[in-house]
Backbone as CSV, one residue per row, in Angstrom:
resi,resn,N_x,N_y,N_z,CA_x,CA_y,CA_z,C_x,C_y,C_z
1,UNK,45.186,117.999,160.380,45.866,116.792,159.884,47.167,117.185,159.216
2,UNK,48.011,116.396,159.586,49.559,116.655,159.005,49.782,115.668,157.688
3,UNK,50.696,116.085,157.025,50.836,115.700,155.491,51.649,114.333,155.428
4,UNK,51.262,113.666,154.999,52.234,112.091,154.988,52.833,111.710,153.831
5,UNK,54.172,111.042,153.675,54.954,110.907,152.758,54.531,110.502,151.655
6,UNK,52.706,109.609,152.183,52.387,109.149,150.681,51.363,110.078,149.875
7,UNK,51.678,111.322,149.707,51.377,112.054,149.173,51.640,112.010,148.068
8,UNK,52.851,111.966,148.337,54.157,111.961,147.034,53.606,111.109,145.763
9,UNK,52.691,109.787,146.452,52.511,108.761,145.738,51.157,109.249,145.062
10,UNK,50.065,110.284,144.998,49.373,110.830,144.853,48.717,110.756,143.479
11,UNK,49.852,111.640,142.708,49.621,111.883,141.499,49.993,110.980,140.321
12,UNK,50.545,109.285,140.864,50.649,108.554,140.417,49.409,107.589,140.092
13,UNK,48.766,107.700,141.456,47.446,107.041,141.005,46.221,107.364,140.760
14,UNK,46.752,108.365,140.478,45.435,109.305,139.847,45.438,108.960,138.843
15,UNK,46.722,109.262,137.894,46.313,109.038,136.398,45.744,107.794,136.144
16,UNK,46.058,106.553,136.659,45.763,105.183,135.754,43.690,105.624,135.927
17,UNK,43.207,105.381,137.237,42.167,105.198,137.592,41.370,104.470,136.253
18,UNK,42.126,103.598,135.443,41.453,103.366,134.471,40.718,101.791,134.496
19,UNK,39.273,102.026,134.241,38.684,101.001,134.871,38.325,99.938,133.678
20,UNK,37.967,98.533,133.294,37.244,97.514,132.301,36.903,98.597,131.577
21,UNK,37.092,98.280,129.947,36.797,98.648,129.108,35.317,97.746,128.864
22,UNK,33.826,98.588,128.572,32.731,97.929,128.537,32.201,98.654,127.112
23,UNK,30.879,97.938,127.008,30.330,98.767,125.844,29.666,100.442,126.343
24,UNK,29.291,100.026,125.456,28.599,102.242,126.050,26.743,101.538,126.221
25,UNK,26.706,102.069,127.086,26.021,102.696,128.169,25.973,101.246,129.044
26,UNK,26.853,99.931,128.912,27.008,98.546,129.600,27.297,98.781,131.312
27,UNK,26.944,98.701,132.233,27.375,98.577,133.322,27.621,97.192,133.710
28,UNK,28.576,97.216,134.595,29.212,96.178,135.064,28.618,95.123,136.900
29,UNK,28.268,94.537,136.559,27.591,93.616,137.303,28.178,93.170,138.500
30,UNK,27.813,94.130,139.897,28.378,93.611,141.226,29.081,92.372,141.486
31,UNK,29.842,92.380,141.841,30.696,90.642,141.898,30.541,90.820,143.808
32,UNK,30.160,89.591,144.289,30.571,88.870,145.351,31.047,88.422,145.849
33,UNK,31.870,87.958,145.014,33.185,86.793,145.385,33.957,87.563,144.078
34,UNK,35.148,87.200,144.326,36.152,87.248,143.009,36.187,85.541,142.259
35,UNK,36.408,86.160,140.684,35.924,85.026,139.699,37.597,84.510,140.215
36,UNK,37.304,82.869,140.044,38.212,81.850,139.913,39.396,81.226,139.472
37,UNK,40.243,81.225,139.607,41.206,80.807,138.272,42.249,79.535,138.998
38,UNK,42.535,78.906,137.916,43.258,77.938,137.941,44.668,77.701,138.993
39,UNK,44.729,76.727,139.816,45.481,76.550,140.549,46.734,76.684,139.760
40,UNK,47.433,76.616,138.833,48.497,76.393,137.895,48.616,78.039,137.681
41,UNK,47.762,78.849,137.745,47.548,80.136,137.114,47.770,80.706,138.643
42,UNK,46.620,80.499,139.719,47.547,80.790,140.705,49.046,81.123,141.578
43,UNK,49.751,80.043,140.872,51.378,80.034,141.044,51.792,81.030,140.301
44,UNK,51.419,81.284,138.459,52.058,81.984,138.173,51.825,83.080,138.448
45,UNK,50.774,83.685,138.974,50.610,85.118,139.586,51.125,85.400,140.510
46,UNK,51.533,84.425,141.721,52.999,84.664,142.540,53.960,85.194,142.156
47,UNK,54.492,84.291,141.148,55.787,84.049,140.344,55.807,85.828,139.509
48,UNK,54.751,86.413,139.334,54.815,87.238,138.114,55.024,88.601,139.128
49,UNK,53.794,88.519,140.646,54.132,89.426,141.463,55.561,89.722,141.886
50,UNK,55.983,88.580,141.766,57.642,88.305,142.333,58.679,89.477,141.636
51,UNK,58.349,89.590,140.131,59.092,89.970,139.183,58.981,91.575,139.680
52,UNK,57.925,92.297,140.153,57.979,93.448,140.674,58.817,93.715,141.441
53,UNK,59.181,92.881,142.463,60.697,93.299,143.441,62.178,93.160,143.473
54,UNK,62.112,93.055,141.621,63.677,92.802,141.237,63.760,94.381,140.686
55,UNK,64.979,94.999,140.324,65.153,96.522,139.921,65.159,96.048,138.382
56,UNK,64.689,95.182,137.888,64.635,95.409,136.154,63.378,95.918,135.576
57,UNK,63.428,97.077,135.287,61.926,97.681,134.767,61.453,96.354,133.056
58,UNK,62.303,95.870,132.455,61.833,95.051,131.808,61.002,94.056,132.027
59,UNK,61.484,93.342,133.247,60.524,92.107,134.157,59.291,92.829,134.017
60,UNK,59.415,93.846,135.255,57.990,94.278,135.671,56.996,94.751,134.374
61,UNK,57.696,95.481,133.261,56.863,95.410,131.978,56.060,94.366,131.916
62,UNK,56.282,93.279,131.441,56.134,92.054,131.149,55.041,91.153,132.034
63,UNK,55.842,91.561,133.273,54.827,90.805,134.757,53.898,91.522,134.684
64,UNK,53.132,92.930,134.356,52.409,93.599,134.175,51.513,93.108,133.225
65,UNK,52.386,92.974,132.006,51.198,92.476,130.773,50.511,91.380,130.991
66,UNK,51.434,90.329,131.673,50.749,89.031,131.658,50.051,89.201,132.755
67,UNK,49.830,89.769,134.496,48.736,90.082,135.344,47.241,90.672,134.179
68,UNK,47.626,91.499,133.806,46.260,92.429,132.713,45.376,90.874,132.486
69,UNK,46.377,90.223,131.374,45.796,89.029,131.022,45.049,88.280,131.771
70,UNK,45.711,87.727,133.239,44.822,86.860,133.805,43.659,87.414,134.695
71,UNK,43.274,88.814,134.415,42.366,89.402,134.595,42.210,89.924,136.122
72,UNK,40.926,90.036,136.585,40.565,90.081,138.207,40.542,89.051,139.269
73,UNK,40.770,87.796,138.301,40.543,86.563,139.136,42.023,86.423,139.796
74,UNK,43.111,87.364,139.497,44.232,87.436,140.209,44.902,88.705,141.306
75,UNK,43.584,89.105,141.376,43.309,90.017,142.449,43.310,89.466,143.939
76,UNK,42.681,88.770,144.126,43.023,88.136,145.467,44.293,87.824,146.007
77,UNK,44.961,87.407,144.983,46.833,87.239,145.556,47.251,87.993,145.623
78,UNK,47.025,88.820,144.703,47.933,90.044,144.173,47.814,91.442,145.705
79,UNK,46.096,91.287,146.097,46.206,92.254,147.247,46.992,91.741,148.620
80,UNK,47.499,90.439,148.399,47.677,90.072,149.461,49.481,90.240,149.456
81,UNK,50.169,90.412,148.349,51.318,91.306,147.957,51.710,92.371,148.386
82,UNK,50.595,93.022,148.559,51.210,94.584,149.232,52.041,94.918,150.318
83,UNK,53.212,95.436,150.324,53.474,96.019,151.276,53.073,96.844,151.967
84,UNK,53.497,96.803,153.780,53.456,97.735,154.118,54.306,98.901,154.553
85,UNK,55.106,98.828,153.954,55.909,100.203,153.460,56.216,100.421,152.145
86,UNK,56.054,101.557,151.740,56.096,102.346,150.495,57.288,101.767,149.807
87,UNK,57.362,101.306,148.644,57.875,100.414,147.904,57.697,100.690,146.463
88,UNK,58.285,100.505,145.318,58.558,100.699,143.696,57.244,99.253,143.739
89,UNK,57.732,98.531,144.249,56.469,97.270,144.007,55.314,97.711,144.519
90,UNK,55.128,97.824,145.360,53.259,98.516,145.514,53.007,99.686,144.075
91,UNK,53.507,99.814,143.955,53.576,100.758,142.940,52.945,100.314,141.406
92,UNK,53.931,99.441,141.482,53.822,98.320,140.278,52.361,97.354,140.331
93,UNK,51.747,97.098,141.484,51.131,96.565,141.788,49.438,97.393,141.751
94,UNK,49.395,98.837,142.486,48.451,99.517,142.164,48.240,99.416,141.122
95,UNK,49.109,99.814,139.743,49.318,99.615,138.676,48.254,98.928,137.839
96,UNK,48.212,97.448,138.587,47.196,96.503,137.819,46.140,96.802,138.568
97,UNK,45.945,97.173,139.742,44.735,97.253,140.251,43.758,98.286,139.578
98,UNK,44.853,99.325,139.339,43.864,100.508,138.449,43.095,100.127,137.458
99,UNK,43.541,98.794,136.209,43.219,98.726,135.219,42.334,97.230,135.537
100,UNK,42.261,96.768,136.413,41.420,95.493,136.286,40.500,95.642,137.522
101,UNK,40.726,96.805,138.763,39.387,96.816,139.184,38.475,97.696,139.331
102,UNK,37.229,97.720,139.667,36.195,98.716,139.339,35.187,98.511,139.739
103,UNK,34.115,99.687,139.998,32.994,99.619,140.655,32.122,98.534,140.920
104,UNK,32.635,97.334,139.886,31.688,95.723,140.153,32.220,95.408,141.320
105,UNK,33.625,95.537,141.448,34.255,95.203,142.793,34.086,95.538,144.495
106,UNK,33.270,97.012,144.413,33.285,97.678,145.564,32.982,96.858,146.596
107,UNK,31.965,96.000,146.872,31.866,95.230,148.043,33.124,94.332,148.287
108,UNK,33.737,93.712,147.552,34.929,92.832,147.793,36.388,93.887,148.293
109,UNK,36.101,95.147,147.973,37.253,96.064,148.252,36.885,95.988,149.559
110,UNK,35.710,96.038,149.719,34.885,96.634,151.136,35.354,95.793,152.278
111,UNK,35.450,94.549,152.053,36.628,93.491,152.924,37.813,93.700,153.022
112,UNK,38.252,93.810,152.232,39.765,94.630,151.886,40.317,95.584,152.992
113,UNK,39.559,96.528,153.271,40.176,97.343,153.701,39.967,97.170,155.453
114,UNK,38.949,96.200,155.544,39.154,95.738,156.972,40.693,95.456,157.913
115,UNK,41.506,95.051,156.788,42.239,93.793,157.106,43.418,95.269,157.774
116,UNK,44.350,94.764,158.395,45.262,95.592,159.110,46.439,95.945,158.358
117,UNK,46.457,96.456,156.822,47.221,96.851,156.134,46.977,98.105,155.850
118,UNK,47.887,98.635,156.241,47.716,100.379,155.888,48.004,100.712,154.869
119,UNK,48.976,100.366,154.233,49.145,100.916,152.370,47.707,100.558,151.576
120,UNK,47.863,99.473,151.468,46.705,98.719,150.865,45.381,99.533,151.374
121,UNK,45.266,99.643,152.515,43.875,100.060,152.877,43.740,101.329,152.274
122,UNK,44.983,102.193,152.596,44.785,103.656,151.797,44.715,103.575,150.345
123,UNK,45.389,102.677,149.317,44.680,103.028,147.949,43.565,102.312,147.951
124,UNK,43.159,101.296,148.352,41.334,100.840,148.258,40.668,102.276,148.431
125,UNK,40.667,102.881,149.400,39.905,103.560,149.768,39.805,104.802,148.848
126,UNK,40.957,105.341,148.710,41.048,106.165,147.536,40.239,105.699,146.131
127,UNK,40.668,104.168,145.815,39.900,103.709,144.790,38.544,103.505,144.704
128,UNK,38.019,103.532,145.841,36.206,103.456,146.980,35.699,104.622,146.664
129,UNK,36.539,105.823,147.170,35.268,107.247,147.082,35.061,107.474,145.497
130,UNK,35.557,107.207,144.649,35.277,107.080,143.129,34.282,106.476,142.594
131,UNK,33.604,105.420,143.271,32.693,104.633,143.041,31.339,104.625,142.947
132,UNK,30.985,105.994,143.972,29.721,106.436,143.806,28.744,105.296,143.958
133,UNK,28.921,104.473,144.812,27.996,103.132,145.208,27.664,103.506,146.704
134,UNK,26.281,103.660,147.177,25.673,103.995,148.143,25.815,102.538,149.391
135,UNK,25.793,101.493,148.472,26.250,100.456,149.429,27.592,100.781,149.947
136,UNK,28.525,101.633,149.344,30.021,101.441,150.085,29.941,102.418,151.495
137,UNK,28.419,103.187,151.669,29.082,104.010,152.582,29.179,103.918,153.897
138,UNK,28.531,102.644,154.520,28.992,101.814,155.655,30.229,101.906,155.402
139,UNK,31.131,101.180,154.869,32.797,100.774,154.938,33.059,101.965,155.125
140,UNK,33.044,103.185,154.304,33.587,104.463,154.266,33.269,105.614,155.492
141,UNK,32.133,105.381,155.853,31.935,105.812,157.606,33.005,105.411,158.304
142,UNK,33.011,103.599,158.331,33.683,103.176,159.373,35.172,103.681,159.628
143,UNK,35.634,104.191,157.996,36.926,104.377,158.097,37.229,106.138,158.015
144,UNK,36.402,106.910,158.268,36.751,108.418,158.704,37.504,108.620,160.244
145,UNK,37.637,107.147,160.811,38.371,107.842,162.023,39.549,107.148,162.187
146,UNK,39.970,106.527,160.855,41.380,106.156,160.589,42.395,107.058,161.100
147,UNK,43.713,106.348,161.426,44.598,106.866,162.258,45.528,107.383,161.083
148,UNK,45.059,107.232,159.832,46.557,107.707,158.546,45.046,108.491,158.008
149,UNK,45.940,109.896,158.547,45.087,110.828,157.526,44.477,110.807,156.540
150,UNK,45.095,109.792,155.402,45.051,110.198,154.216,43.370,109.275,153.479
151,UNK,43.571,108.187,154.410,42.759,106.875,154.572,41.284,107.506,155.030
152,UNK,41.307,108.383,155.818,40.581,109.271,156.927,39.837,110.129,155.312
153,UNK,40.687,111.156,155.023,40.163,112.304,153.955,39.414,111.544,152.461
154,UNK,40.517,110.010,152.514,39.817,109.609,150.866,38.222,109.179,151.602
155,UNK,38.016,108.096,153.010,36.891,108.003,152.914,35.831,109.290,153.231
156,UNK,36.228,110.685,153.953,34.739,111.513,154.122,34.791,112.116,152.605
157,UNK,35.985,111.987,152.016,35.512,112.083,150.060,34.744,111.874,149.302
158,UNK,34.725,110.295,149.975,33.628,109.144,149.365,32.700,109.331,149.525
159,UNK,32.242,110.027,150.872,30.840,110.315,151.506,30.084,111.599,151.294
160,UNK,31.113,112.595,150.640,30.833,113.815,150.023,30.301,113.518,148.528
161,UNK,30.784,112.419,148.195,30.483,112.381,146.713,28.889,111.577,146.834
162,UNK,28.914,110.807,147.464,27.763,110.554,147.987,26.667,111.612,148.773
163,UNK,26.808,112.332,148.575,26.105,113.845,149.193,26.062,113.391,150.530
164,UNK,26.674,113.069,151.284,26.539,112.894,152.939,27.086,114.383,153.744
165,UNK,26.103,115.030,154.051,26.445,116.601,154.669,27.119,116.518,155.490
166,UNK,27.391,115.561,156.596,28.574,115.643,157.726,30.191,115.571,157.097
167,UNK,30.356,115.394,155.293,31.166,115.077,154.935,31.659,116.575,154.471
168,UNK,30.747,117.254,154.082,31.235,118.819,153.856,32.333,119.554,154.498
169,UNK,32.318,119.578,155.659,33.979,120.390,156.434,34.768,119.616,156.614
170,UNK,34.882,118.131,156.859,36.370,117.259,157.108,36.611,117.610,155.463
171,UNK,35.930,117.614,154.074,36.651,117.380,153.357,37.455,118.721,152.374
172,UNK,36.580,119.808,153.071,36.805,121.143,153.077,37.960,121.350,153.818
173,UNK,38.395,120.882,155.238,39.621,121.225,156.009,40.619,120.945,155.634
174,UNK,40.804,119.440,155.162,41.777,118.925,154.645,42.459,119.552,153.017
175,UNK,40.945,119.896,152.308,41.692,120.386,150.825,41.993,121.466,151.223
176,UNK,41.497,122.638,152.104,42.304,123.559,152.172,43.739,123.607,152.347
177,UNK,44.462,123.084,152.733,46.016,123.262,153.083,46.408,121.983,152.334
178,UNK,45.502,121.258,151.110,46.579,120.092,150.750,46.275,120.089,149.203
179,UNK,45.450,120.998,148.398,44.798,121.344,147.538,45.547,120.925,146.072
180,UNK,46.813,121.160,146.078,47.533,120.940,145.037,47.894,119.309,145.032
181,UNK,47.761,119.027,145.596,48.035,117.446,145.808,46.503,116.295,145.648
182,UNK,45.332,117.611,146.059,43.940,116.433,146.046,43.774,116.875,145.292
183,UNK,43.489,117.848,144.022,42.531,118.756,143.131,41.969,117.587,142.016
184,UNK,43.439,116.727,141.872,42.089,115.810,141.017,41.553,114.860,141.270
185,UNK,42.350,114.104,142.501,40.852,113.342,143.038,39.660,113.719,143.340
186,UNK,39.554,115.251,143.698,38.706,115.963,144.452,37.720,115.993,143.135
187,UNK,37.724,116.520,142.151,37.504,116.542,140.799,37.078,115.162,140.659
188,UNK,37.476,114.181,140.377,36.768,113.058,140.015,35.863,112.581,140.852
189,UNK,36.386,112.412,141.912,34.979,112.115,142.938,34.046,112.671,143.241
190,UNK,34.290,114.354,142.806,32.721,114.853,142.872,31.821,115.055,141.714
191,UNK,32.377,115.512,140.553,31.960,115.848,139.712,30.672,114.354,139.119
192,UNK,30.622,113.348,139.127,29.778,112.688,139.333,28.164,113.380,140.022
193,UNK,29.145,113.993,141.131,27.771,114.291,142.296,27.157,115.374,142.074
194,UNK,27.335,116.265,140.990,26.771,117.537,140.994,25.765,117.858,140.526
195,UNK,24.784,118.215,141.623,23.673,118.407,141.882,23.130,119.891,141.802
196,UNK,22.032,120.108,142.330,21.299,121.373,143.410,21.925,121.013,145.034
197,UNK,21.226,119.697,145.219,21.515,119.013,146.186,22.346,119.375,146.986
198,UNK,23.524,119.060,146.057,25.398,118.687,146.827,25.448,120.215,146.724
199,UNK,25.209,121.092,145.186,25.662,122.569,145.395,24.926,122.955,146.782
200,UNK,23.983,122.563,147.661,23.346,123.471,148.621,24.241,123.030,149.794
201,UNK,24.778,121.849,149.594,25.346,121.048,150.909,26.736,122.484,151.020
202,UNK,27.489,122.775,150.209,28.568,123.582,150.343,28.226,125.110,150.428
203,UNK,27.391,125.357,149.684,26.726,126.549,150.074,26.163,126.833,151.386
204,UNK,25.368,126.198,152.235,24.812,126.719,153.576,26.423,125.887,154.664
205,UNK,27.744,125.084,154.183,28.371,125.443,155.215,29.441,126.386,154.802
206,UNK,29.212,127.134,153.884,30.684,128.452,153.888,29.587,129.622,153.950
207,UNK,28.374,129.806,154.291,27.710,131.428,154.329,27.909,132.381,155.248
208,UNK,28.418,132.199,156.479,28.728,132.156,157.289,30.342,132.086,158.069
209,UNK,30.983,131.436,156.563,32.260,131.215,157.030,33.346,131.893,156.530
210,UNK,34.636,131.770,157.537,36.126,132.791,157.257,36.140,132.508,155.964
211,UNK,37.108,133.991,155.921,37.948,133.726,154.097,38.164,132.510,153.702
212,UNK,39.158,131.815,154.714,39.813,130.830,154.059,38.752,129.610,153.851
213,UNK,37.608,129.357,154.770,36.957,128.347,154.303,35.797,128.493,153.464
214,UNK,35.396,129.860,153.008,34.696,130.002,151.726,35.462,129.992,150.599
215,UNK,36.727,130.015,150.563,37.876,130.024,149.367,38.073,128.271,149.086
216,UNK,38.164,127.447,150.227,37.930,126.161,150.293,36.852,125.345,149.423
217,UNK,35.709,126.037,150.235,34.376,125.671,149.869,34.165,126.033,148.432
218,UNK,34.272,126.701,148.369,34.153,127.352,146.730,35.113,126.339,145.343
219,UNK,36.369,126.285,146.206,36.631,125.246,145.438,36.215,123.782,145.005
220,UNK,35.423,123.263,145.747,34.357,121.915,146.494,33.374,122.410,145.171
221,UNK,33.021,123.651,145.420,31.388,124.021,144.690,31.865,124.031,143.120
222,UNK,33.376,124.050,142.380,33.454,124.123,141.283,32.624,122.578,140.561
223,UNK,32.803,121.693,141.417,32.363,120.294,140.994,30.859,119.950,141.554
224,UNK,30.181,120.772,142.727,28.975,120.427,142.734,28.410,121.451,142.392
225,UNK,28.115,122.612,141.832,27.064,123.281,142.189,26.381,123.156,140.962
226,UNK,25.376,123.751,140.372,24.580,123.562,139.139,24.859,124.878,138.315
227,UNK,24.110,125.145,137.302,24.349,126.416,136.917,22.900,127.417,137.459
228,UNK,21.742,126.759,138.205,20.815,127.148,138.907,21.150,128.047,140.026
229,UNK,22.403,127.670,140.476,23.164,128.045,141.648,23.865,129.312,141.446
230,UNK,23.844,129.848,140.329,24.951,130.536,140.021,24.552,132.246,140.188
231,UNK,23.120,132.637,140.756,22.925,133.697,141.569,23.804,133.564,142.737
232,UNK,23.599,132.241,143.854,24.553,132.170,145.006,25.876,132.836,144.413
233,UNK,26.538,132.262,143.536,27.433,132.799,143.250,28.307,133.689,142.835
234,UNK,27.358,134.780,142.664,27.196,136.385,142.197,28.010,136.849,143.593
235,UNK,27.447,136.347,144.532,27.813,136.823,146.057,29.178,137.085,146.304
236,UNK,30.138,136.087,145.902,31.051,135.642,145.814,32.349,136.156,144.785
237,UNK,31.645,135.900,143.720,32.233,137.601,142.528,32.404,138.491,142.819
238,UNK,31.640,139.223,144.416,31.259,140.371,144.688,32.349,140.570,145.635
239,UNK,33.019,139.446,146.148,33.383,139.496,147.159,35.015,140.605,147.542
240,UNK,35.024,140.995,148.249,36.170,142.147,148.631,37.851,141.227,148.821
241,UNK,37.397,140.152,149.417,38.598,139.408,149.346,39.409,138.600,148.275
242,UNK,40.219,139.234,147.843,40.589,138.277,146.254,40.580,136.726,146.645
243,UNK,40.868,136.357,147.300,41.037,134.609,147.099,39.767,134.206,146.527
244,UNK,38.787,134.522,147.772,37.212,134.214,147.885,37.011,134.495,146.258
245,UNK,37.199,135.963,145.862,36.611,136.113,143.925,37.311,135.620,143.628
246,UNK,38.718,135.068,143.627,39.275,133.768,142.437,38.802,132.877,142.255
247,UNK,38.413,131.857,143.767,37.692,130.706,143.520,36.322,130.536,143.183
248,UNK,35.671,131.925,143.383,34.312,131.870,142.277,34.703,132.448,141.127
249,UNK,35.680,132.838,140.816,35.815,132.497,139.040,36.458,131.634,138.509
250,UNK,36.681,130.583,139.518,37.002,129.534,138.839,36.257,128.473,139.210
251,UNK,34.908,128.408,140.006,33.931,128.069,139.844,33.215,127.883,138.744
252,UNK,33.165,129.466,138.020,32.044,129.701,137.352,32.910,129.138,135.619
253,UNK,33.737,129.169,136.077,34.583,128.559,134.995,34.366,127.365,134.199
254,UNK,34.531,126.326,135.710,34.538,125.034,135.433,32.999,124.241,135.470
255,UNK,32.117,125.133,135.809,30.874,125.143,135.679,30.361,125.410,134.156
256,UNK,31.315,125.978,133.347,30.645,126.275,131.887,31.883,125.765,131.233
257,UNK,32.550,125.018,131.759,33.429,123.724,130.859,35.250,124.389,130.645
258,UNK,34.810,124.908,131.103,36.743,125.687,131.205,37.585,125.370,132.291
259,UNK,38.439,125.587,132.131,39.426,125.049,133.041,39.744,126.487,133.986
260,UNK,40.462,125.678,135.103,40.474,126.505,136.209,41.874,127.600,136.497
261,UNK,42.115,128.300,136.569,43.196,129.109,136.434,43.474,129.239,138.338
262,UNK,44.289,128.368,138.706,44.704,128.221,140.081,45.788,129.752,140.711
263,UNK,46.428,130.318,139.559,47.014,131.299,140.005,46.923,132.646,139.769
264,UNK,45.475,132.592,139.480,45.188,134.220,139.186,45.425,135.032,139.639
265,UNK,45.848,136.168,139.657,46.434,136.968,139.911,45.028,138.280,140.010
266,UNK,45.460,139.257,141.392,44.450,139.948,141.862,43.431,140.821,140.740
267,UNK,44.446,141.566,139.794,44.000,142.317,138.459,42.918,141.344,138.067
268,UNK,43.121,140.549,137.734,42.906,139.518,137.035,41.646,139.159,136.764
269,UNK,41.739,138.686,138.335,40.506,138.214,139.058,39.744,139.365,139.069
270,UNK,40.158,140.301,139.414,38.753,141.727,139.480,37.616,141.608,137.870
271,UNK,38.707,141.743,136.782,38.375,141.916,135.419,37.327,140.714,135.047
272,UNK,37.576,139.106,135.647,37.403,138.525,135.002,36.024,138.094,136.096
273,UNK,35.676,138.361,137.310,34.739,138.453,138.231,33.862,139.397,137.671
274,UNK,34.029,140.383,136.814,33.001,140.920,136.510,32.251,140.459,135.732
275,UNK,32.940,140.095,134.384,32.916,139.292,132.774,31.276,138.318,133.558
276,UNK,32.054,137.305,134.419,31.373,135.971,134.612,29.997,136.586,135.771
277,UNK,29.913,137.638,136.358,28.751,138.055,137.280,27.133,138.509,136.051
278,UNK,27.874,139.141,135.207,27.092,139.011,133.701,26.796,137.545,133.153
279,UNK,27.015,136.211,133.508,27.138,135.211,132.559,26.018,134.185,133.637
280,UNK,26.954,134.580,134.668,25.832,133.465,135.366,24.812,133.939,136.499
């Protein structure tokens, strides 16, 4: 798969992913339909989308605050706003989607992405494999043989996070050569999933496999594997090829709550592969 311009747009919507503020431990109650709102309120959510395609970042401030306000029930217009070409307004527009929709939504996204809009369909979907809802993974099947890569990789994401084993190498192929650009979606959508389970799903498909896709895989296993797992991973410490021992020490890293050191350096990695073959 070749790299597409909306890459670029990547690391923009990563950060919001910020979903209804609820109480603690409150989950949020599947919606079916989107809630209702006033025909009068209707217009002005036109009127407010509108304000996104003028160049005054003040408007769009503003058109922003007041969308927040009228909540999710202005979601339905608002998706129907999107362009389909990459635009400062889709932009503006993800924007609210980050903060007003969320896993209650997944079935109504799940229509969504039917429809023949390709921007739109690619951040739903991106916003889908996050969701960790076993009902979404019909929609997210259907859409692994999307014709925009990117649409393609967020849904076998979705299905990885969902422990679906056919999802293990499409989503392994793709982070290999695009890694700096997925690492934290990749990260949020799995880390949810980490299991024995999911750690075995990545483990029996890199045992067997080249450098580069146990260096892949390994990166996958920083977010599923357990700390049960972490004999498998001795293997790997052991390993003669530096990439392969970087990404199991930065496995074993982020497995005991540390952060990942992406550019270790060969010394490095020898010293610090040993440290962690003692730990786990």
């Amino acid at each position: 798969m070749n790299a597409t311009p909306s890459l670029r747009r990547l690391t923009f919507t990563l950060m919001p992913f910020v979903l209804p503020m609820l109480a603690a431990g409150q989950t949020p109650a599947r919606l079916a339909e989107w809630p209702p709102i006033k025909d009068t309120d209707k217009q002005r959510v036109l009127a407010l989308a509108g304000q996104f395609r003028k160049d005054e970042p003040r408007l769009h401030d503003e058109a922003k605050k007041s969308l927040l306000q009228l909540g999710d029930g202005a979601a339905p217009l608002l998706l129907q706003q999107v362009s389909d070409k990459e635009c400062r307004a889709n932009e503006l527009l993800f924007e609210v989607f980050d903060s007003i929709l969320g896993p209650q939504h997944g079935a109504l996204l799940a229509r969504e992405v039917k429809k023949d809009k390709p921007e739109l369909r690619r951040y739903l979907v991106r916003r889908m494999c996050c969701f960790h809802d076993a009902d979404l993974a019909g929609a997210l099947q259907a859409l692994v043989k999307d014709k925009d890569e990117l649409t393609s990789f967020y849904a076998w994401l979705g299905l990885l996070a969902l422990k679906k084993k056919e999802a293990v190498l499409p989503v392994l192929e793709y982070s290999k050569t695009h890694w700096k650009d997925v690492v934290d979606l990749v990260q949020q959508a799995l880390t949810p999933a980490r299991s024995l389970e999911a750690g075995e799903l990545v483990f029996e498909a890199i045992g067997k496999a080249k450098v580069p896709d146990q260096m892949a895989g390994l990166r996958l296993a920083r977010y599923l594997m357990v700390k049960e797992q972490g004999v498998i991973l001795r293997t790997y410490l052991d390993a003669a090829e530096h990439t392969v021992k970087r990404e199991a020490v930065n496995a074993a890293r982020v497995l005991n709550g540390e952060a990942p050191i992406e550019n270790l350096d060969v010394f490095k990695a020898i010293e610090m592969a040993k440290q962690w073959r003692a730990k786990v």
